[in-house]
DOMIMAR-256579 format. One line per field, with one value per residue (C-alpha): residue number from 1; residue in one letter; x, y negated, z. Coordinates in pm, whole numbers, always signed. Layout:
<atoms>
num = NUM;...
residu = A;...
px = X;...
py = Y;...
pz = Z;...
</atoms>
This chain:
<atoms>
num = 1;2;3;4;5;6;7;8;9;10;11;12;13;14;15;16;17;18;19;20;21;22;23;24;25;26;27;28;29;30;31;32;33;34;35;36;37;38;39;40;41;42;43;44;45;46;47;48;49;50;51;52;53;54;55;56;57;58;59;60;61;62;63;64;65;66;67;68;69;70;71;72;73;74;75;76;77;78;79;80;81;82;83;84;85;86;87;88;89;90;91;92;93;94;95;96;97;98;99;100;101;102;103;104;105;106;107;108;109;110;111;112;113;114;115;116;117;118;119;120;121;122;123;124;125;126;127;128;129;130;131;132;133;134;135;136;137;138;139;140;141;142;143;144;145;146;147;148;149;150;151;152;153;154;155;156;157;158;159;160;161;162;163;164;165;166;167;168;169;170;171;172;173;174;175;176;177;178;179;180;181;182;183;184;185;186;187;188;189;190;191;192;193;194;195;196;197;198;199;200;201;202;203;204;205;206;207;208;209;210;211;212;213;214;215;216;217;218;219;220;221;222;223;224;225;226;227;228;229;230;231;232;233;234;235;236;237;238;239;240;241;242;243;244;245;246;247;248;249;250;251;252;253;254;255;256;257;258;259;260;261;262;263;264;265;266;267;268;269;270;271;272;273;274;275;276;277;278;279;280;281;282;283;284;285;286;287;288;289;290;291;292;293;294;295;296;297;298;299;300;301;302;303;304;305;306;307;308;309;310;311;312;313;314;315;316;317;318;319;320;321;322;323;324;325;326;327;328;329;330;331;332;333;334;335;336;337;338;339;340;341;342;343;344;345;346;347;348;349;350;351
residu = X;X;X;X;X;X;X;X;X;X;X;X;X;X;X;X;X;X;X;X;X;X;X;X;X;X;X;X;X;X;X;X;X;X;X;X;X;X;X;X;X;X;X;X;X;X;X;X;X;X;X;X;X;X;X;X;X;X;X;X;X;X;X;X;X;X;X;X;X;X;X;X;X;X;X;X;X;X;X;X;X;X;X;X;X;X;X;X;X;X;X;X;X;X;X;X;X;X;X;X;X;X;X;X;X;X;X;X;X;X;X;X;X;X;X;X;X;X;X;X;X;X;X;X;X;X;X;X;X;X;X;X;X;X;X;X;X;X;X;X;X;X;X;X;X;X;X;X;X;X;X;X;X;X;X;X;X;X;X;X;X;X;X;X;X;X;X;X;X;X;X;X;X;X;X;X;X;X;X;X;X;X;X;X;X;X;X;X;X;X;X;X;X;X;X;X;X;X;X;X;X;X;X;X;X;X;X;X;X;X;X;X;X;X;X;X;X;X;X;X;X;X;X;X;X;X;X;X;X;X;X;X;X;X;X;X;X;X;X;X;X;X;X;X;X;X;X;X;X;X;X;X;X;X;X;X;X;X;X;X;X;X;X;X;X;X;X;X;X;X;X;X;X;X;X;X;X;X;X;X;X;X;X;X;X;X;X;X;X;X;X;X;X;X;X;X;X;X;X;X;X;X;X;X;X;X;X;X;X;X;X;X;X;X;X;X;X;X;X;X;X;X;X;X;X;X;X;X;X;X;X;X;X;X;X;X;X;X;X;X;X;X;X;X;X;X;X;X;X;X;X
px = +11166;+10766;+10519;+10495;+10909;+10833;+10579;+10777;+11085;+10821;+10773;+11083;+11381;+11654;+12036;+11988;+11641;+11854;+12149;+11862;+11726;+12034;+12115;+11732;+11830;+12170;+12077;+11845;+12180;+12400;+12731;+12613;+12516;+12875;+13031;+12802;+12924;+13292;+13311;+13113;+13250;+13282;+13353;+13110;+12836;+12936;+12938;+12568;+12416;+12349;+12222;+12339;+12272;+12566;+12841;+12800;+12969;+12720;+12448;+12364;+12348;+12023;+11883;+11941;+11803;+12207;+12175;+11898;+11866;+12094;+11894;+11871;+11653;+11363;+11360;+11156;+11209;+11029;+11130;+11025;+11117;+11353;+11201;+11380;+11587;+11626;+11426;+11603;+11514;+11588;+11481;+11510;+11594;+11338;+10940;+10936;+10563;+10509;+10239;+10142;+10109;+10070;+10064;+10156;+10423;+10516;+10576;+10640;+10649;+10704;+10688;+10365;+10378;+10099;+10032;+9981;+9747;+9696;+9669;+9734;+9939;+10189;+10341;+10627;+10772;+11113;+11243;+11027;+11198;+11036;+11090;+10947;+10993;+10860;+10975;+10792;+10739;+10509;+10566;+10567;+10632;+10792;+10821;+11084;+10982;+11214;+11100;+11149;+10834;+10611;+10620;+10602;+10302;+10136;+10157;+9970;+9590;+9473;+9492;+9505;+9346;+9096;+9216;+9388;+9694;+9736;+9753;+9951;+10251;+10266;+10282;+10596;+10816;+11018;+11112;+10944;+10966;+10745;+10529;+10331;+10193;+9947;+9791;+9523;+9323;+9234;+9185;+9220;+9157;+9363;+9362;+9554;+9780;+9811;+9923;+10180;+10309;+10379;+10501;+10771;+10789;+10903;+11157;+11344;+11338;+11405;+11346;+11291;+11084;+11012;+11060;+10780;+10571;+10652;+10519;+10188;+10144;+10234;+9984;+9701;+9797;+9764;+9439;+9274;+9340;+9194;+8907;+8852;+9007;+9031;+8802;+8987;+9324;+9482;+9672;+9828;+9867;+10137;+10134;+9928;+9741;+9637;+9545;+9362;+9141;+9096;+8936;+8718;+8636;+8514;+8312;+8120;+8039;+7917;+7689;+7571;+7575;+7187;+7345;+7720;+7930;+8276;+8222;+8037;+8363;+8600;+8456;+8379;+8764;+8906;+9021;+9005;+8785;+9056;+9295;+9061;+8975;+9338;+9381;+9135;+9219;+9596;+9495;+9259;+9307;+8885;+8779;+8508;+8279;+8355;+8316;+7956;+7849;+7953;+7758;+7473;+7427;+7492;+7193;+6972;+7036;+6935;+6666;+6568;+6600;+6443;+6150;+5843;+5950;+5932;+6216;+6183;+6140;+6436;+6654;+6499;+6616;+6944;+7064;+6936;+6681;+6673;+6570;+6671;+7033;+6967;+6887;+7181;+7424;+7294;+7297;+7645;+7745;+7543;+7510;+7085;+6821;+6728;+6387;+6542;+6766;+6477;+6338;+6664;+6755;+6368;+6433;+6684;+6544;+6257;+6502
py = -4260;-4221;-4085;-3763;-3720;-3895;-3600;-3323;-3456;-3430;-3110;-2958;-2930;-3177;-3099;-3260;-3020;-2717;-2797;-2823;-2503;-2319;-2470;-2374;-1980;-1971;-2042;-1761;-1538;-1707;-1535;-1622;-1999;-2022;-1971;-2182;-2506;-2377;-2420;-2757;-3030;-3322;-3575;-3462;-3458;-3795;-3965;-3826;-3913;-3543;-3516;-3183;-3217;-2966;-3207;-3498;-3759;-3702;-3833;-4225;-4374;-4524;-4523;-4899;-5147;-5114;-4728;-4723;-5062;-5095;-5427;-5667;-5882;-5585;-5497;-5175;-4820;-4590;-4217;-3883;-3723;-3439;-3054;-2853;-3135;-3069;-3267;-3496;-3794;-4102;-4515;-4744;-5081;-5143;-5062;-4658;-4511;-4214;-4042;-3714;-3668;-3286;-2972;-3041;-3256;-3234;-3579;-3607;-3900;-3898;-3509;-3485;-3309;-3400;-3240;-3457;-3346;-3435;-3827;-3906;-4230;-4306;-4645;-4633;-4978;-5084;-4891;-4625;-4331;-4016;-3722;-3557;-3201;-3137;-2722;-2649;-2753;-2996;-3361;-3660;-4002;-4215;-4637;-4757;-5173;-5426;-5698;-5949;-5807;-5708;-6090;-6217;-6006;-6018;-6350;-6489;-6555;-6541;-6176;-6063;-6172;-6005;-5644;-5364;-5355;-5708;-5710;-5423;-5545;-5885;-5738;-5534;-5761;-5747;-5473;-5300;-4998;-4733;-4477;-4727;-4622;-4590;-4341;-4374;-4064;-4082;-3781;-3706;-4037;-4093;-4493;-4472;-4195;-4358;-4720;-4513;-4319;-4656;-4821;-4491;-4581;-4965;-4880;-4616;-4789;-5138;-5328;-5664;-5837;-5521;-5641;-5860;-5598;-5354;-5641;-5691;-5302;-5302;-5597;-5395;-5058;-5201;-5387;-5056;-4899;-5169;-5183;-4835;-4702;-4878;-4706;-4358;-4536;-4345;-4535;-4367;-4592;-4598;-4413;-4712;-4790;-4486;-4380;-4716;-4701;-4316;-4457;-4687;-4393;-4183;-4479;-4498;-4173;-4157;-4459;-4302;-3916;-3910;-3966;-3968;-3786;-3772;-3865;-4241;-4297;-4245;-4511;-4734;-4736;-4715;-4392;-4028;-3759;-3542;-3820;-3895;-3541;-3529;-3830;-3755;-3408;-3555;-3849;-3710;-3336;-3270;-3238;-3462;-3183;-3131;-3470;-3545;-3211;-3368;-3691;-3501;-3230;-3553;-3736;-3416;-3404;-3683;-3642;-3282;-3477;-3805;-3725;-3441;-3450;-3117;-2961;-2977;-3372;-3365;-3177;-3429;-3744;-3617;-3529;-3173;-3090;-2762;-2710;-2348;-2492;-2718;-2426;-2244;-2489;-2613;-2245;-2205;-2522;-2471;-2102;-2144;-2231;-2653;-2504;-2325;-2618;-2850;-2607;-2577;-2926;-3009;-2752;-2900;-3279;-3110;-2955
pz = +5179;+5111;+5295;+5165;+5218;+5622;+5689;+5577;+5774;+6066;+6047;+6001;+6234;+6197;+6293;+6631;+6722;+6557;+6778;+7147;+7000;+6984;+7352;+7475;+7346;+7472;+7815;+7841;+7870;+8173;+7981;+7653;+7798;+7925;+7604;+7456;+7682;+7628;+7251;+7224;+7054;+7359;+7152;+6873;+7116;+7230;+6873;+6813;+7164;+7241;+7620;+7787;+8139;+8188;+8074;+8292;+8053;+7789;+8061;+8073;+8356;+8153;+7860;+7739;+7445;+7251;+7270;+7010;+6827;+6533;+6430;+6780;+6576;+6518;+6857;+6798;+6699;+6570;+6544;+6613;+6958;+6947;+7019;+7252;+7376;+7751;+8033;+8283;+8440;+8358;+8296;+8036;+8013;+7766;+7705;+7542;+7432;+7298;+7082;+7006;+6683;+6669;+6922;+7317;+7529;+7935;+8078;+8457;+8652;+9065;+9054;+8953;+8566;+8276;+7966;+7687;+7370;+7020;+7036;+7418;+7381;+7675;+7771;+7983;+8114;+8208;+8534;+8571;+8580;+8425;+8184;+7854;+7790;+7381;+7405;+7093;+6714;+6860;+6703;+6947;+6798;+6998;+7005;+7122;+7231;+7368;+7603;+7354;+7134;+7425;+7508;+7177;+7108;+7435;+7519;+7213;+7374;+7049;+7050;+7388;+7679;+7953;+7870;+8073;+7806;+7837;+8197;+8214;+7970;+8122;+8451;+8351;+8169;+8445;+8637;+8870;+9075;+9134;+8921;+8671;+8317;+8095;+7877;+7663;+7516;+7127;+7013;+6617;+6515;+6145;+6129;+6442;+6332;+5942;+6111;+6316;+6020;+5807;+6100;+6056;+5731;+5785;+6062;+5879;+5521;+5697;+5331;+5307;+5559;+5719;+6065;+6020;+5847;+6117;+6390;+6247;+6233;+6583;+6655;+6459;+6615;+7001;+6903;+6768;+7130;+7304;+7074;+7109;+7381;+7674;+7843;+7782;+8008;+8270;+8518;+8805;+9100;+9338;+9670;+9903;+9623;+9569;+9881;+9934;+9588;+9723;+10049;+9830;+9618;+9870;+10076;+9730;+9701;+9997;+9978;+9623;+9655;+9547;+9173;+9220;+8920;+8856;+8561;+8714;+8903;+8647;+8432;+8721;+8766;+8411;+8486;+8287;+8517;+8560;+8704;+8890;+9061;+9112;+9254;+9471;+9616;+9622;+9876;+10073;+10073;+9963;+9608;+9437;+9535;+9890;+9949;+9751;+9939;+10243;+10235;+10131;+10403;+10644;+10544;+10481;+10852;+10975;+10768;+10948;+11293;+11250;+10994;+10906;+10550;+10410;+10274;+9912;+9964;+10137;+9906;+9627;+9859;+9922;+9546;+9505;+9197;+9316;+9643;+9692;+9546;+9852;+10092;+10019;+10101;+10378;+10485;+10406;+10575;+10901;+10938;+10942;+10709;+10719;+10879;+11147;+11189;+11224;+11474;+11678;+11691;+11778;+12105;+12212;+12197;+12420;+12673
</atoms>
C-alpha cells in the first residue's frame, strides 16, 4: 500500500464502519433495532471483534495487548478508529493515543465528556477507563503502544528528560487508578500529521525492518510535541488534586487580581484556558471571573475605608482601566456607588 491508496482508505468506510453504521440507523427504530440484534451473526461478530454492547459476549472484560498485536515483537499499532462504532467504557492493558486527523471526536473520562478537534492528540495509559464516541466521517488515528516501547523509548536520557511527556509515561508504566491523561493541542500542523501517516504506512505494510522504522518515527513524532507543544498539554488531575491545585489557583488570583488572566494561569500550570475555567468552576463552584471580581471589590474596599484616594485611583489600583467599568460593579456588588460607600462607612466610624 502507498500513500495515496492509505488516504483514500481513510476516507472511505470500511466493512467494519458500514456494519456500526447500519447498527447506529437501526437503533433509531426500537422494532427495527430488535430485528436487527435477532439476525446477527454471533459467531461472525465474534471472529471480527465487533463490540455491540447489546450482546454481552461480544464485550471484553478489557481491551488487552493480544487483542490487537499480531507481531509481539512491534509492540505498536497503528490504525484508524472505527466511525459509528458505539461508546462504552472500558481499559486497556496497554498505552492507546489517539489523533484527530480530520473533523470531531467525544472522549469521556470520569463523566466529564471532551470534544476533541482537528489535531488534539490524546494519551491514555494503562487502567484508565474511558470512552470515544467518533459518530461521524470524522477520521481519528489511533496508536496503539505496549509497555515494552513506552520504556524503551522513554527511558533513554538521551532523548527525554525534564519534560511533562517524560514524566508522565514513566509515571504510568504501571498501573494506576484514577482519571490521568494527556492531550496536547496542535492544530493543522502537516509534519506532525505526515510522520503519523508513514508511521500508518510501516504498520500496515510491515516490510522489512519496519518495526524499527516505525520506532524511530515514533521517537521523532513524540519529540516534535514536546518541542512544540508542551505548553498546549491538558492534564486533568484527580479529584484531591484537583481541588487542592484549585485552592492554589484561587489564593493566586487573589494575591494578583491587579493583572490576573486566565490566560496567565493556564500557562503557569501547563494547562489549556478552557481546562482550566472548568476546573475551576468544577472545584470551587465560582468562575475565573467571579473570583478575580471578588478579590478586587475586597481591596477597592479597604481602599474606600482606610485611604482619601479618589476613585479613579482606586479603580486603577485594584485592576480596573476603566473607572466607570469600576463603578458599575462595585454598584452591582454593593447596592451604592464607591462614593456613597465611602460616605456611609465614614458615618458609621463617626457614630
Amino acid at each position: 500500500m502507498n500513500k495515496a491508496e492509505l488516504l483514500h482508505d481513510l476516507y472511505e468506510l470500511n466493512e467494519t464502519e458500514l456494519f456500526y453504521r447500519s447498527y447506529q440507523n437501526a437503533k433509531e427504530d426500537p422494532e427495527r433495532f430488535r430485528a436487527f440484534l435477532d439476525h446477527l451473526d454471533l459467531d461472525d461478530c465474534l471472529r471480527k471483534h465487533l463490540i455491540i454492547p447489546e450482546k454481552k459476549e461480544t464485550m471484553p472484560p478489557s481491551m488487552r495487548d493480544e487483542y490487537f498485536y499480531s507481531d509481539s515483537d512491534a509492540g505498536m499499532v497503528i490504525q484508524k478508529h472505527n466511525c459509528y462504532s458505539p461508546a462504552f467504557d472500558h481499559f486497556h492493558t496497554y498505552f492507546e493515543a489517539f489523533y484527530v486527523y480530520e473533523g470531531t471526536c467525544e472522549h469521556e473520562v470520569g463523566g466529564v465528556k471532551t470534544e476533541l478537534h482537528l489535531g488534539d492528540f490524546c494519551i491514555i495509559p494503562p487502567g484508565v477507563s474511558h470512552r470515544i464516541s467518533v459518530q461521524s466521517q470524522s477520521i481519528v488515528i489511533v496508536m496503539i503502544l505496549s509497555s515494552g516501547v513506552i520504556e524503551n523509548t522513554f527511558r533513554n536520557p538521551t532523548y527525554y528528560k525534564n519534560n511533562l511527556l517524560s514524566e508522565f509515561f514513566l509515571k504510568n508504566l504501571r498501573f494506576t487508578s484514577g482519571n490521568d491523561f494527556l492531550t496536547f493541542h496542535t492544530g493543522n500542523d502537516s509534519d506532525l500529521r505526515d510522520i503519523l501517516i508513514r508511521m500508518m504506512l510501516e504498520s500496515t505494510n510491515k516490510y522489512r525492518e519496519y518495526d524499527a522504522i516505525l520506532s524511530a518515527y515514533f521517537s521523532i513524532f513524540f519529540a516534535n510535541l514536546i518541542r512544540h507543544y508542551e505548553k498546549t498539554i491538558e492534564r486533568p488531575l484527580m479529584n484531591g488534586e484537583k481541588a487542592e491545585k484549585a485552592l492554589e489557583i484561587t489564593t493566586w488570583i487573589q494575591e494578583h487580581h491587579t493583572d490576573a488572566t486566565l490566560q496567565q494561569i493556564a500557562d503557569r500550570y501547563h494547562y489549556t484556558a478552557e481546562y482550566t475555567s472548568r476546573m475551576i468552576k468544577q472545584t470551587t463552584g465560582r468562575t475565573f471571573m467571579d473570583i478575580l471580581t471578588d478579590a478586587r471589590m475586597k481591596h477597592a474596599v479597604s481602599l474606600l475605608k482606610s485611604t482619601n484616594l479618589p476613585v479613579s485611583e482606586i479603580a486603577y489600583r485594584t485592576g480596573y482601566v476603566n473607572t466607570e467599568n469600576f463603578i458599575r460593579t462595585f454598584r452591582k456588588r454593593y447596592q451604592k456607588s464607591p462614593t456613597q460607600y465611602r460616605r456611609d462607612s465614614t458615618h458609621e466610624y463617626i457614630l
